[in-house]
C-alpha positions in Angstrom: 7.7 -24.2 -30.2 4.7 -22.1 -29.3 3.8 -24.6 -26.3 6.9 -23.9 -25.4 6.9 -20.2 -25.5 3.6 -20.2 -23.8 4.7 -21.9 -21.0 7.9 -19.6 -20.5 5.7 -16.8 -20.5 3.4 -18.0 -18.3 6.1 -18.7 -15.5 7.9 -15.6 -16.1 4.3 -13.7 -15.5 3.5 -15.9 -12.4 7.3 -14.9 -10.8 6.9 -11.7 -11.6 3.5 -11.0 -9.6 3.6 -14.1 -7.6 7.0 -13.7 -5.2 7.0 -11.7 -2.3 5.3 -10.4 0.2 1.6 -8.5 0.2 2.9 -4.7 -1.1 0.6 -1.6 -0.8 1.0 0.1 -3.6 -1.8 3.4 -3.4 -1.6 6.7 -4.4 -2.8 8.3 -1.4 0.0 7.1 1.4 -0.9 9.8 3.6 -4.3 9.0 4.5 -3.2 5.2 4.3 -0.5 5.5 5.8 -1.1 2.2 8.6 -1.0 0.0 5.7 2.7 -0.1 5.9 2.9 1.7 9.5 1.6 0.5 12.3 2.1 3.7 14.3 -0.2 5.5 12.6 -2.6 4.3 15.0 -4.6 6.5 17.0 -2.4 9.5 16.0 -5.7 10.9 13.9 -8.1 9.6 16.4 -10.5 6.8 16.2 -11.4 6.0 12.5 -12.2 3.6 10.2 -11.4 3.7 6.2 -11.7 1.8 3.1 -9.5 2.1 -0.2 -9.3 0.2 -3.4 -7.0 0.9 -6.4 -7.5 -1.0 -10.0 -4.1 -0.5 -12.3 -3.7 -1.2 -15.4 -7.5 0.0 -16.5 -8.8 -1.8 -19.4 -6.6 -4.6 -18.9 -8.6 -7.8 -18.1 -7.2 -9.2 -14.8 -5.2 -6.3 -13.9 -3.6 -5.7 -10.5 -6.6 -5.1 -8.0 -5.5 -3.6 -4.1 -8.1 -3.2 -1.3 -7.9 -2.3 2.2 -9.7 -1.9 5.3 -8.1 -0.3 8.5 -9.6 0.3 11.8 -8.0 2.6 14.6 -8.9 3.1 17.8 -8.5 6.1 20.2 -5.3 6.1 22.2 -6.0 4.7 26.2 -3.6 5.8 28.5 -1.1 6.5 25.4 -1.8 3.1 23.9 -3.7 2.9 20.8 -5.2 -0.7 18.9 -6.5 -1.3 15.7 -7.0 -3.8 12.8 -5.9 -3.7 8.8 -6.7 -6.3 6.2 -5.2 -5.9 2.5 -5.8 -7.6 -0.3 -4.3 -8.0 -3.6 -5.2 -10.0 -6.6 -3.3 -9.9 -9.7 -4.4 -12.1 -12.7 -4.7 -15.7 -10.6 -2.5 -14.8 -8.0 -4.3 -13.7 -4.3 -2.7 -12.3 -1.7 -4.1 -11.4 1.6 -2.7 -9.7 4.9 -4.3 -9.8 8.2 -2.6 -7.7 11.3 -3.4 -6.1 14.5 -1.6 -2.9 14.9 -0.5 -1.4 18.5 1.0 2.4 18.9 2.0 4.0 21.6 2.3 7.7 21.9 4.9 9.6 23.8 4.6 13.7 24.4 8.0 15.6 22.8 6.7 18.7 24.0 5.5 21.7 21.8 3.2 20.2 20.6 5.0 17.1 18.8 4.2 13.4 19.6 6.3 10.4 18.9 4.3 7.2 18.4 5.7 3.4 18.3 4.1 0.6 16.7 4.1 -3.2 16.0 1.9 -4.6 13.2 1.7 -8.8 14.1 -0.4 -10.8 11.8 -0.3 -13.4 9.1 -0.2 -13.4 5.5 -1.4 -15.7 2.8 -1.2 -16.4 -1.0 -3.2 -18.8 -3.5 -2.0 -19.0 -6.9 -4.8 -20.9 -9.3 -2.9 -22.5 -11.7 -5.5 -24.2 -13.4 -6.8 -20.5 -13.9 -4.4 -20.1 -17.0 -6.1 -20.6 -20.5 -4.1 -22.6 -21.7 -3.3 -23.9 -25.5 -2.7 -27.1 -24.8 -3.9 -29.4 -22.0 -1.0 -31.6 -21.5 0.2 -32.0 -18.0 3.4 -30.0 -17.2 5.3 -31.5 -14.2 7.2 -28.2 -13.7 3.7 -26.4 -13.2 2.1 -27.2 -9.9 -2.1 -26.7 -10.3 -2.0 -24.4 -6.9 -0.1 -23.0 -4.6 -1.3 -22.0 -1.1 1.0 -20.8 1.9 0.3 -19.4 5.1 3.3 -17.1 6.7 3.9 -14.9 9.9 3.8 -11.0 9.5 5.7 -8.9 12.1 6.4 -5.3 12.1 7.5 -1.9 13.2 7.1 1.7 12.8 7.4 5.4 13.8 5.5 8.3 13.1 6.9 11.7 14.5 3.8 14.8 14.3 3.2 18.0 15.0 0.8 20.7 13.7 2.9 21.7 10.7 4.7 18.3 10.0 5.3 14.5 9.8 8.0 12.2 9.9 7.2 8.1 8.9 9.6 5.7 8.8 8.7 1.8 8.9 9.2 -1.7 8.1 5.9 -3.5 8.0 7.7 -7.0 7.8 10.9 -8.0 8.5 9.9 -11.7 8.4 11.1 -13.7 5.0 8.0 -15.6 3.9 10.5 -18.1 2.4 11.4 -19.3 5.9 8.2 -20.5 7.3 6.3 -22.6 4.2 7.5 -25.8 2.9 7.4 -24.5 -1.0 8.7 -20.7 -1.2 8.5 -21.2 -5.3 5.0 -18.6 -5.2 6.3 -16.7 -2.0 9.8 -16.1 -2.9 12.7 -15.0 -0.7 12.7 -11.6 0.0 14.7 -8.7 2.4 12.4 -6.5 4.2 11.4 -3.0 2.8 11.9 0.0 4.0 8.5 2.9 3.8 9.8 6.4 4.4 7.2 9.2 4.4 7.4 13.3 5.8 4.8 16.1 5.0 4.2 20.0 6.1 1.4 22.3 5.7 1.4 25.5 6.0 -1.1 28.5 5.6 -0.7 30.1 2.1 -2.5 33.3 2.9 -4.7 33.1 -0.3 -8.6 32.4 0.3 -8.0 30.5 3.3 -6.0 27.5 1.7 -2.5 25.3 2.8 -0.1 24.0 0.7 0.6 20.0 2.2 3.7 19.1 0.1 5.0 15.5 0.9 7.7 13.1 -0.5 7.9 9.3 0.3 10.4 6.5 -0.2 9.9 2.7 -1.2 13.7 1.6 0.1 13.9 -2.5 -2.2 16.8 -4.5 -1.6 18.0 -5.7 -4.3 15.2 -4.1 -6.3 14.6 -0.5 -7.7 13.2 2.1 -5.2 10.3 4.2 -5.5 10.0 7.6 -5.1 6.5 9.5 -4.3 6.3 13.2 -4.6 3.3 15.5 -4.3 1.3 18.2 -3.2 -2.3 19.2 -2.3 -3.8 22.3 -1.6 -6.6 22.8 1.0 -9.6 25.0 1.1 -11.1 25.7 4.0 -10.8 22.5 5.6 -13.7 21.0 2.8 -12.0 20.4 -0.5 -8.1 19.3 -1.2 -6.9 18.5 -4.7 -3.4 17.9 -6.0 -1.1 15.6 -7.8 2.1 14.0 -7.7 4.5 11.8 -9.4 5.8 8.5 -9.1 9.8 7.5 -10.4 7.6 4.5 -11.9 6.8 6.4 -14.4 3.3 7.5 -13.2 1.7 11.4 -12.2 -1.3 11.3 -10.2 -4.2 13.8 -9.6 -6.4 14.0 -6.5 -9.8 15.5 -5.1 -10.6 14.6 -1.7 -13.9 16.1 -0.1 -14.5 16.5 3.7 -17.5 17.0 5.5 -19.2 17.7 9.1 -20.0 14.7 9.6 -16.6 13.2 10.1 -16.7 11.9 6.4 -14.2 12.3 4.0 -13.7 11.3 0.4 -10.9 11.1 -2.3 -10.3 9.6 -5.7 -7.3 9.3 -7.2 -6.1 8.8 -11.3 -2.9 8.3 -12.4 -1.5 7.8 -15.6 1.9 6.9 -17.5 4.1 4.1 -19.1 6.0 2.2 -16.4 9.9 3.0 -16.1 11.8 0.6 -17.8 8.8 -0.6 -19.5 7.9 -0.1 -23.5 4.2 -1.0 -22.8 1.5 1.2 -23.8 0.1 4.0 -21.4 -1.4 2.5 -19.1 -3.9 4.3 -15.7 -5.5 3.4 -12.9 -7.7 5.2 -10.1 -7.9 4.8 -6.3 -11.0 5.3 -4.0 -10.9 6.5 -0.6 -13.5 6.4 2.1 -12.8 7.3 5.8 -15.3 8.3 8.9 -13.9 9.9 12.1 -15.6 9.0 15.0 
């Protein structure tokens, strides 16, 4: 009976975190926001920046996200860069390698409209034999690995001005399910759907802005995710702020700039995931960015 059990928790855990495509799932969306659209690219200038988030702290083998993003400066209207994520959850890896392409168009006023395509692949390798077991009898309806290798293909557009942004994307509408041989660790998914918009405006108190923002996870078949926030600015050298999450989460924020095209944030959130009697769990997130 406990065998049993084991192994039904075991496969219900591996589902759970295994299926799907590579999901970003950071605190700070606006300063990552190529991760899940590509059009971002160029619109800030040419940059490069580096983020990892830990969940679930003082859990052993919690949910783990890094990324790496490169963006170019924009040549005749056309920008280029690079984006690698990585997530790792207990023995399940998931990786995401793209080249992102925006192109910029002028609205006028001082307002640009940029297009992008993110085109890549993604992989997963699920370590089986990475379970403690209780037993060592073979299971036939446990495979000891899984590793697939699928196409990533995607689109986005980012509308910006001075005061405002508007982000809408899909950073894959391709179903992993259709291009490996066994979808049982990639799963069958619809595309989502990243919605993101900020302002800023000048509060007329020691030289700060207020940079509200709200953002949407849209899940078929799944429960959306809602993102709403705030920072305030100082003189262009300190931000902090917080925000919640409908998962159950609120976050807090610092982010330093400095001269030298530097800039650094961390990030903490804590709460008890919606739907979820778990204890309170947190996590942080790390942010490091240089403008050329």
């Amino acid at each position: 009976m406990k065998k049993n059990i084991f192994f039904l928790i075991s496969t219900l855990f591996i589902s759970v975190f295994s299926k799907g495509q590579v999901k970003e799932n950071m605190l700070m969306e606006r300063f990552n926001m190529n991760a899940f659209n590509p059009a971002y690219v160029g619109s800030d200038g040419r940059e490069v920046s580096f983020t990892t988030r830990s969940s679930w702290k003082g859990v052993k083998d919690a949910p783990k996200t890094n990324y790496f993003y490169y963006g170019g400066n924009p040549k005749k209207n056309l920008s280029l860069g690079i984006s690698v994520l990585s997530n790792k959850v207990y023995i399940d890896r998931r990786n995401q390698y793209t080249a992102d392409a925006s192109y910029k168009l002028e609205m006028g006023g001082g307002t640009k409209l940029f297009l992008g395509v993110k085109a890549g692949a993604g992989s997963n390798n699920t370590d089986i034999d990475g379970l403690k077991r209780i037993t060592n009898e073979p299971n036939a309806s446990i495979a000891a690995t899984s590793n697939s290798i699928f196409p990533i293909f995607g689109f986005g557009t980012l509308l910006k001005s001075e005061k405002f942004y508007v982000s809408a994307s899909i950073p894959n509408f391709l179903n992993p399910g259709k291009f490996v041989k066994d979808d049982s660790f990639v799963g069958s998914e619809k595309p989502n759907t990243y919605l993101l918009a900020g302002t800023s405006f000048n509060t007329g108190i020691f030289n700060s802005k207020l940079n509200p923002f709200v953002s949407a996870k849209l899940i078929p078949d799944g429960e959306n995710q809602t993102h709403i926030g705030a920072t305030i600015g100082f003189g262009d050298i300190i931000e902090i702020g917080t925000g919640y999450k409908s998962t159950g989460y609120t976050n807090a924020l610092l982010i330093i700039k400095t001269k030298f095209g530097v800039t650094f944030a961390f990030a903490y959130d804590y709460g008890i995931p919606s739907g979820s009697s778990a204890v309170t769990k947190s996590g942080n997130e790390f942010f490091l960015k240089y403008k050329f």
